[in-house]
N, C-alpha and C positions, 0 to 999 in steps of 0.2 A: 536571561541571556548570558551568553558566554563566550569570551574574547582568549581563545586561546592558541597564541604566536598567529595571531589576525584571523582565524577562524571564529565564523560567527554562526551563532545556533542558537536553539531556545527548546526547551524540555516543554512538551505539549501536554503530556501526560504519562502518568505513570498506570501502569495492569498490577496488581499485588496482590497476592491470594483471591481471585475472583471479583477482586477490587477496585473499581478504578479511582483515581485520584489526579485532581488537578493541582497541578504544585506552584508552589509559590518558595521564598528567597527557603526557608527553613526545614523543605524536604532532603531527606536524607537518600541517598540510593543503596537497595540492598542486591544484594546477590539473589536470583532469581527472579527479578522485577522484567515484564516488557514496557519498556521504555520507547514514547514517540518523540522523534523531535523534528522541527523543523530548519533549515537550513538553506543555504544558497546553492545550486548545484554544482557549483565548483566546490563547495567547502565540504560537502558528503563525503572526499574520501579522507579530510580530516579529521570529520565530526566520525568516523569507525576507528579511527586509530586510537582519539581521546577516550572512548568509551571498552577499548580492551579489542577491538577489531582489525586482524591485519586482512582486509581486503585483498586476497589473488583474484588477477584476469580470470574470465572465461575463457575457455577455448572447445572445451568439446560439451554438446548439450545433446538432450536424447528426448524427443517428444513425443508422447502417446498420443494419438486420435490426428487423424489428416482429415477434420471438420472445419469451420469457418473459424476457430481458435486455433487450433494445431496450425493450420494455414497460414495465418497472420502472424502468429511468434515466430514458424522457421524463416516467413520471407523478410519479419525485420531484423532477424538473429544473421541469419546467413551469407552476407557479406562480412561479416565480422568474424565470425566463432564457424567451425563445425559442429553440422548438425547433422543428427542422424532423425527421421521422422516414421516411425513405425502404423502401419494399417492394418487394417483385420481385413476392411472388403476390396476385393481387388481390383474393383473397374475405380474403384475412389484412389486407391493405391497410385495403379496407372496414368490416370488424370491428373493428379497433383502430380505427378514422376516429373510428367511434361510442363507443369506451370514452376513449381522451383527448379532451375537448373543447379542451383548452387547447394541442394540438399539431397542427401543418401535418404532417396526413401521404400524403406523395406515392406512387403507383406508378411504381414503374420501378429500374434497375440500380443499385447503390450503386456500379458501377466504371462506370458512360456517362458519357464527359468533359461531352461534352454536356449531360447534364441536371446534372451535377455546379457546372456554368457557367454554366447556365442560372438556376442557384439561388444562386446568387451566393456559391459558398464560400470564395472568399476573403476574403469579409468575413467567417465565421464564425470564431469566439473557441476551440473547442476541436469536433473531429471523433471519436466516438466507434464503431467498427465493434465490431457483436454481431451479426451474423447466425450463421445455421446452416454456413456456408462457409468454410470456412477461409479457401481460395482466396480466396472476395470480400474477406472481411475485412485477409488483407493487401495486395491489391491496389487494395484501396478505400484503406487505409490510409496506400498509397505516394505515392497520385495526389493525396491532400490533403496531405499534405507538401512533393510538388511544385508544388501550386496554392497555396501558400502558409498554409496553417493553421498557427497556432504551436504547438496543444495537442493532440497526437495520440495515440489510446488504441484499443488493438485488441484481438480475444478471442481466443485461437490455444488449439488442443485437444493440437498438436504440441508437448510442452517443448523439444525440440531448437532449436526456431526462436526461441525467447524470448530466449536473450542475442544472436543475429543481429541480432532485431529492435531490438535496446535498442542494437546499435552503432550502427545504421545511420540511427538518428534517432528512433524512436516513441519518445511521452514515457513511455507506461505502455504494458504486454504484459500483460495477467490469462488467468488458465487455471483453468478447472472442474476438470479435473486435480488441479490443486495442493492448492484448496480441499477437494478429496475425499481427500487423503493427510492433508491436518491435519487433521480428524476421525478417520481411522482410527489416525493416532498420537498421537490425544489417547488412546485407549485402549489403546496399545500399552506406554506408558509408565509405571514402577511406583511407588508410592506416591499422595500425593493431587493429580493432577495438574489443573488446572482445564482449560485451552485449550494448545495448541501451534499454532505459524503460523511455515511454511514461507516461503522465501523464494527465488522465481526468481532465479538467477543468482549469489547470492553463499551461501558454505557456513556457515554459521549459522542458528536459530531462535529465534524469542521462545518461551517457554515460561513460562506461568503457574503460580506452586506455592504450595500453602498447609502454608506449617510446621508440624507436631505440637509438642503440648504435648513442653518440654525437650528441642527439638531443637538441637544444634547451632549453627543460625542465631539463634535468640533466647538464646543464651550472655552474647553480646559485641556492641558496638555494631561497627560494618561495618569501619570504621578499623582494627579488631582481630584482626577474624578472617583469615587467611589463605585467602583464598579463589582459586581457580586461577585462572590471569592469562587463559585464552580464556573470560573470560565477564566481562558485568556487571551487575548488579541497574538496571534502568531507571526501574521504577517501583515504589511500595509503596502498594497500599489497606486503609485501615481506615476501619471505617464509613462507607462509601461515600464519601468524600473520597480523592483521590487526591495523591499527593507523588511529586516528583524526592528522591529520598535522596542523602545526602551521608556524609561520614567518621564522624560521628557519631549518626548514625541507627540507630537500634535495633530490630531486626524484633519482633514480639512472634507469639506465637500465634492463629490467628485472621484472622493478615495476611492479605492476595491479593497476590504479592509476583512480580512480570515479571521474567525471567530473558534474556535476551540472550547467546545459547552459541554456539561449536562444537561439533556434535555427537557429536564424539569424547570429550568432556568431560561427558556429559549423567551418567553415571554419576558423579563425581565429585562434583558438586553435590548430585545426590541424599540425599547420606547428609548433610548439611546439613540437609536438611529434613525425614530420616523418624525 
């Protein structure tokens, strides 16, 4: 954890060379690592500035695919930010025209340089591809890259492709895929497990758990218990307030208490909790 001028956070994990690592007091951070952390969401635009990040507004966003994703980003972007929303099929085009009023949405190719330039994407602040396409979606993806967008985010159905794409420069890769195995492993998993959430490209999970009365974890404050070195407690809720825990933090029963593992460890923490 990390108390800096009252910002509070905690490094989850670190990515290094195809790597992942859970860290503890003695990790070092290198230049080129992706780093997760967790934080309170007021303190997120602190926790970018402390890590080399000066966070700009959004203001203008540019979305491929007018499907039930393209849909849903511009209508919660679109009070806020300009949006521009790009379609290939026109009666889809038209349909949404009429359901977002607060979005510019254009027919035509999300990969035509042409209209891509025409639209001025270089001036756009982050380029988001959700169409039905793979295809478009990466190659929409690449073209804003090279036209210069700083904030690029694409929807790929292929996992394969997802750490490709994270080398190669897209800022964000999200997969329907994934999202559908953390539901299935939220009940694959034994005792009271609330959420699980998978993570493209690096080998760990967050994993939500609520301790049983006189488990284990509510023995000992955290400092005490030995607990396996590939995991770490990220976050603790009770009554809906939420805490970064420290050495001396106490779980109690009842908690909602964020787990941060390797998977090979998921069974070990378990009996902590049941």
């Amino acid at each position: 954890m990390a108390d800096n001028s009252q910002i509070e956070f905690l490094c989850l994990c670190i990515h290094r060379d195809a790597k992942t690592i859970i860290p503890h007091g003695q990790n070092i951070y290198r230049s080129g690592d992706v780093v997760y952390f967790i934080a309170p969401k007021e303190d997120i635009p602190g926790v970018s500035k402390v890590v080399g990040y000066n966070e700009r507004e959004q203001q203008n966003v540019m979305i491929v695919g007018a499907g039930q994703l393209g849909k849903l980003v511009a209508s919660q972007l679109s009070n806020s930010v300009n949006v521009k929303l790009i379609e290939q099929d026109l009666e889809t085009a038209e349909t949404v025209s009429a359901y977002l009023n607060e979005t510019l949405v254009l027919h035509g190719d999300g990969t035509d340089v042409d209209l891509l330039a025409s639209e001025r994407i270089q001036e756009m602040d982050c380029f988001v591809a959700v169409s039905g396409s793979e295809k478009t979606n990466l190659l929409s993806g690449l073209l804003a890259r090279y036209m210069g967008v700083q904030r690029v985010i694409i929807h790929l159905t292929t996992n394969e492709y997802i750490p490709i794409m994270n080398r190669i420069g897209m800022d964000a890769v999200v997969s329907k895929n994934i999202t559908t195995v953390n539901a299935i492993m939220k009940y694959m998993r034994r005792g009271k497990v609330i959420a699980v959430s998978l993570f493209e490209d690096i080998d760990a999970e967050a994993i939500e758990l609520e301790p049983k009365e006189k488990s284990l974890i509510t023995s000992k404050p955290l400092k005490d218990l030995k607990l396996p070195a590939d995991m770490i407690i990220g976050a603790v809720i009770r009554a809906g307030a939420i805490t970064i825990p420290h050495g001396d933090t106490r779980i109690e029963a009842g908690d909602k208490v964020v787990v941060f593992i390797k998977p090979s460890m998921i069974t070990k923490i378990e009996k902590y909790f049941n």
